[in-house]
N, C-alpha and C positions, 0 to 999 in steps of 0.2 A: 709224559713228554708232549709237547705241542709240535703242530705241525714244522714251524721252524727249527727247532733243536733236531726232528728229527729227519728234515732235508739236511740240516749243516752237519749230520753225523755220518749218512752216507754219501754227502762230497769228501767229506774227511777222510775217509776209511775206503771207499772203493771205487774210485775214481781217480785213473791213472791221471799223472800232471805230467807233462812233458817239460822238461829243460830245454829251453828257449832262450833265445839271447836277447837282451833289452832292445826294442825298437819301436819307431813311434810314425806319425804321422811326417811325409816326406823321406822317411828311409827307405829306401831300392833293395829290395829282399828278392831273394830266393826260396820259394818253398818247393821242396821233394814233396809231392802228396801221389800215395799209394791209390793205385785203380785195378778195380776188380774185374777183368772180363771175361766171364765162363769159370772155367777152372785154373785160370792162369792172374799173374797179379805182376803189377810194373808199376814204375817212380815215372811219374811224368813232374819236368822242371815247369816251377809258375814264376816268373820274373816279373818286378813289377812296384811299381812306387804305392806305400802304403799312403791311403787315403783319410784312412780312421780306424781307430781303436774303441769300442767300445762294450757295455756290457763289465760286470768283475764277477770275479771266479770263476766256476763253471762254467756261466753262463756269456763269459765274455769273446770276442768277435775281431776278428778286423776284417777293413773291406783294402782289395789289393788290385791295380787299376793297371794294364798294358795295355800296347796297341801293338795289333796285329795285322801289319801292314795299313789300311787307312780306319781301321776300325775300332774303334775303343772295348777293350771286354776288364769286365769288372767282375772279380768272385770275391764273396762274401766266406768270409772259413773263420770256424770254429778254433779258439786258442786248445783247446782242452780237443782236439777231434782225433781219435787212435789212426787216422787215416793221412795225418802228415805224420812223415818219416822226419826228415830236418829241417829247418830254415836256417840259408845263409845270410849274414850281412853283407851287401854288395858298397854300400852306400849311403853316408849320415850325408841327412840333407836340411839346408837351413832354412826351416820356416819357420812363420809367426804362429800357425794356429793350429790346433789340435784336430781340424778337421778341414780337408782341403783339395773341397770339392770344385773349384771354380777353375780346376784343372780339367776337367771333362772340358769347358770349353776354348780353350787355349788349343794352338797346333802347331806343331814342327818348332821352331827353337824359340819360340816364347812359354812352351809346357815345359820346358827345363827346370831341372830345383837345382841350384847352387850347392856346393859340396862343404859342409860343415868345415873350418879350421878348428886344427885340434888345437 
């Protein structure tokens, strides 16, 4: 077996995949992601317009972008990572490009993404 067959056999076989709902770059999610402190464990809510998708299978990512109060925070999370609980969809948002960074410089009602018609 070569190194590849045998990375792609233990993504296959023991590597949990979470059931995730389709979303992409400008949809407003919610992720539950679980936090460990001491011997206690809690859901903290990350709300927040995804920015980018990247990465496939295991190894894939998105980066999820809020502002809190005037400050921008941006976390990078792992699709495959045992430490989110659930992602909601809050929000299909219509944009052109699969990555949609040029929102970090935008403020107040010009960072707004337009809401998808179904």
């Amino acid at each position: 077996m070569s190194k590849k067959e045998l990375i792609q056999y233990v993504e296959d076989h023991f590597v949990v995949k979470n059931e995730l709902p389709a979303f992409k770059a400008g949809d407003t999610i919610t992720v539950h992601y679980k936090i460990k402190e001491g011997e206690k464990e809690r859901i903290q809510l990350f709300q927040g317009v995804v920015l980018q998708r990247s990465g496939a299978g295991v190894t894939e990512t998105f980066t999820i972008r809020k502002v809190s109060g005037t400050i921008g925070v941006e976390r990078i999370i792992p699709v495959c990572s045992p430490f989110i609980d659930k992602i909601e969809l809050n929000k299909r948002g219509a944009v052109r490009r699969a990555r949609i960074f040029y929102l970090r410089d935008l403020k107040g009602k010009k960072a707004r993404i337009k809401e998808k018609r179904k």
